[in-house]
Residue, then its C-alpha position, 0 to 999 in steps of 0.5 A: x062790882x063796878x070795874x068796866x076793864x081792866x088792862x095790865x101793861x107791865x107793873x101797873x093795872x089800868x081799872x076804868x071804874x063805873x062810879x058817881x065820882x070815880x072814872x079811872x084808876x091805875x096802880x103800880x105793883x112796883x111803887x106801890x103808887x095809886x092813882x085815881x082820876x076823877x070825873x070832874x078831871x082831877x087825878x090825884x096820886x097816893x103813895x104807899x097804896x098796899x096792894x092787898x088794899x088795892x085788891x079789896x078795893x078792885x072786888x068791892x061792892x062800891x069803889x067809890x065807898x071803899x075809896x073814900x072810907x080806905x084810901x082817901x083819907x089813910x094814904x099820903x097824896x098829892x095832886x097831879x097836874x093835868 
């Protein structure tokens, strides 16, 4: 597992990710919402982001796998402006 900390503040959980590609990720169990900072600085936000997926990709191997072959591509996203 790759998760660096993980810190709880309300609805949503903050995850710093030790990764190639990912550096931060911070889900929101109300929205439903997931967004995913980049190491390169881009944050994109995917919507409706099951928290069972999210949980999966918390306790995988690899995030930066399960990220792109479960998330990236399945769940409607929009990029943030930084």
């Amino acid at each position: 597992m790759a998760i660096k900390k993980t810190d709880i503040i309300g609805t949503k959980i903050i995850c710093e990710v030790e990764s190639s590609n990912l550096k931060k990720t911070e889900y929101d169990l109300d929205t439903k919402k997931l967004v995913v900072e980049f190491k390169n600085g881009m944050s994109y936000e995917y919507e409706e982001v099951p928290h069972n997926i999210f949980t999966q990709f918390r306790l995988s191997d690899s995030q930066g796998k399960f990220f792109n072959t479960q998330i990236s591509k399945t769940y409607k996203y929009k990029k943030l402006n930084n």
